[in-house]
C-alpha positions in Angstrom: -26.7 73.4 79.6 -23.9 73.8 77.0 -23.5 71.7 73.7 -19.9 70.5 73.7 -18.7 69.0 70.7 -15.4 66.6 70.5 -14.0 67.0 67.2 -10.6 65.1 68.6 -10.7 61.9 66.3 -12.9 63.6 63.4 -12.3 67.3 62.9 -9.9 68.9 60.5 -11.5 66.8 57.5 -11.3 63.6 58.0 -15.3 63.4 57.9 -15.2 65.6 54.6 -16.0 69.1 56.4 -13.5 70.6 58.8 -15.5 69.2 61.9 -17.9 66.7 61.6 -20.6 69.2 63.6 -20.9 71.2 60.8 -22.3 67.7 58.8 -25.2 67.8 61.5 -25.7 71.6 61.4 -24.7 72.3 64.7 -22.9 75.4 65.9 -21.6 74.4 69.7 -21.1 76.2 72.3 -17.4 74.5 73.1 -15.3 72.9 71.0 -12.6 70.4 71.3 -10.0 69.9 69.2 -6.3 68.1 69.3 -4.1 65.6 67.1 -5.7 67.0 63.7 -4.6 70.8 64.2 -1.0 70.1 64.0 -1.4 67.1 61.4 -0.7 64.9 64.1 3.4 66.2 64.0 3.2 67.5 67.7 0.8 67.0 70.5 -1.9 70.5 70.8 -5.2 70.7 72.3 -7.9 73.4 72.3 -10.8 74.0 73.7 -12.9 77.2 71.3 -15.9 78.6 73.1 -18.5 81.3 72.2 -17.3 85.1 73.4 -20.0 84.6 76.6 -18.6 81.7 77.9 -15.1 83.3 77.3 -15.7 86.1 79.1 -17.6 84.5 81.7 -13.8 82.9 82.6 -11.9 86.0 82.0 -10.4 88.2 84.5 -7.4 90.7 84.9 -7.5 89.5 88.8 -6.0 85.9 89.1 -8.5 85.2 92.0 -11.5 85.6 89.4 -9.8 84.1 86.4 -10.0 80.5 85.3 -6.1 79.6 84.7 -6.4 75.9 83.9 -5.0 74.6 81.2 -5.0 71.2 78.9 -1.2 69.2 79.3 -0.5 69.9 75.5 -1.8 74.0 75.6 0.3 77.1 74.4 3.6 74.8 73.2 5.0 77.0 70.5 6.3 74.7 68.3 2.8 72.8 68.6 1.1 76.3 67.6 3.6 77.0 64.8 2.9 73.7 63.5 -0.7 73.9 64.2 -0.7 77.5 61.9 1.3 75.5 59.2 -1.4 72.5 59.0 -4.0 75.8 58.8 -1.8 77.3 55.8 -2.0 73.8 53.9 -5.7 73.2 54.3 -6.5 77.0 52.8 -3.6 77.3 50.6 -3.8 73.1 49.1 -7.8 72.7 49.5 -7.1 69.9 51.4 -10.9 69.1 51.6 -11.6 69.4 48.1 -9.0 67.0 47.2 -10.0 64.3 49.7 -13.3 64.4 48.5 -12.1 63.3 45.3 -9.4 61.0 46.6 -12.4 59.2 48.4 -14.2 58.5 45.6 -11.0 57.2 43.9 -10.5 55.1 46.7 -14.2 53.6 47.0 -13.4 52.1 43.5 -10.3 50.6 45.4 -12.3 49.4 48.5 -14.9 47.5 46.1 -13.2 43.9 46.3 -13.4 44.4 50.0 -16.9 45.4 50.1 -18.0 42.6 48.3 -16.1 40.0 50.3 -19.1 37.4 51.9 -18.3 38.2 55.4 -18.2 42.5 55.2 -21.7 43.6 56.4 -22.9 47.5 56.3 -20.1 49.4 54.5 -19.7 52.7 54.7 -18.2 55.9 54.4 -18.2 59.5 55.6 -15.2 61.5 54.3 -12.1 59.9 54.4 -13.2 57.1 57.3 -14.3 53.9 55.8 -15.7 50.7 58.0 -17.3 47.8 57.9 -18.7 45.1 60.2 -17.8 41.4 59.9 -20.1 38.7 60.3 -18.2 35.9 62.2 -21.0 33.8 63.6 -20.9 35.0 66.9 -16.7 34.7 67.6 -14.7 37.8 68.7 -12.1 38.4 65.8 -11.1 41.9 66.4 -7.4 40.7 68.6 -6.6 38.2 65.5 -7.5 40.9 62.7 -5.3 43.3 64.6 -2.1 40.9 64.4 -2.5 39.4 61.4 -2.9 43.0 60.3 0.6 43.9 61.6 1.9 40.5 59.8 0.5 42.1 57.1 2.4 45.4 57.3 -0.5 47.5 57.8 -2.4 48.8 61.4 -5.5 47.5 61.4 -8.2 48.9 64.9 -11.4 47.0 64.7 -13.5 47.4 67.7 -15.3 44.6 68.2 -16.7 42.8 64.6 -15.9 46.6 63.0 -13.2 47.3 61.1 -12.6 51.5 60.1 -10.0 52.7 58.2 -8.7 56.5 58.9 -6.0 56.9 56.0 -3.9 60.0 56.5 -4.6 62.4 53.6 -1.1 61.9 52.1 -2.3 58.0 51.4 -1.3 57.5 47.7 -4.1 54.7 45.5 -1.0 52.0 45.8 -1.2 52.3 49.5 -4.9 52.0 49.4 -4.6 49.4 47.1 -1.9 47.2 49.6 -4.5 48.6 52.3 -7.5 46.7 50.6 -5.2 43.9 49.3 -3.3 43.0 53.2 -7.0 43.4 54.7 -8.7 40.7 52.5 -5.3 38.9 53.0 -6.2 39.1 56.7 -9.9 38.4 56.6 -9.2 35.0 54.4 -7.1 33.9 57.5 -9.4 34.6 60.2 -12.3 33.6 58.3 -11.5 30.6 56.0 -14.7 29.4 55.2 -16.2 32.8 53.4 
């Protein structure tokens, strides 16, 4: 049995390490990765495995050789972009300054996190949520409109809302963020 892990949604930083295995201590065997390794500019995905399971696909003789390959593999323009977004993270310390951007912004979030219907805040890295209490009354289609009303894109999954800023969010567009979302939750919940 292999440990795959799916860094897809949650690698390149965006749980304050460059994948969110590395939070749990894990080293996997496979790893997944897309979106984040070209900054989300141009569609890439890759699978990185240890040099056994590698080798145990590799072959000179096309019979023997494993010659799949992901929709969005080997694109050039997608691997010179994903070597750019590289660059930035060594050259910018892209993690460093999220971790201090997240602390900025969890001053900003505080008027949210207080509001009488947010239940279990929380944070890891630069993803925030929080769950609504709503006395039992699905809310996640109306939070998603009146989000767009609001000018901003709002993806609660059932009573949880997350925010997944990118990393070029400046504190006014947190701010307008935190300001349009309690704008939002007044409307579908009037009487908090």
């Amino acid at each position: 049995m292999h440990l795959i892990a799916d860094e897809i949604a949650v690698g390149f930083g965006r749980t304050g390490t460059l994948f969110a295995c590395e939070q749990a201590g894990i080293l996997p065997d496979m790893l997944c990765l897309s979106k984040g390794i070209t900054g989300g500019y141009l569609p890439l995905s890759a699978v990185l495995t240890r040099d056994g399971i590698y080798q145990s696909f590799y072959a000179d003789d096309v019979r023997l050789g494993f010659l799949h390959s992901h929709s969005y593999t080997g694109n050039a323009l997608a691997c010179r972009a994903a070597l750019t977004v590289l660059d930035i993270f060594d050259d910018d310390q892209v993690l460093d300054d999220n971790r201090h951007k997240a602390l900025r912004f969890d001053r900003i979030c505080q008027p949210l996190r207080e509001h009488p219907a947010v239940r279990h805040w929380r944070r890891t890295g630069m993803i925030w949520a929080f769950d609504l209490e709503t006395d039992g009354r699905p809310v996640s289609r109306d939070i998603y409109r009146l989000g767009l009303a609001q000018g901003i894109l709002l993806r609660p999954i059932g009573n949880t809302v997350y925010f997944m800023p990118p990393y070029v969010i400046t504190d006014e567009e947190m701010l307008m963020l935190v300001q349009a979302t309690l704008t939002v939750l007044q409307a579908v919940l009037p009487n908090r």
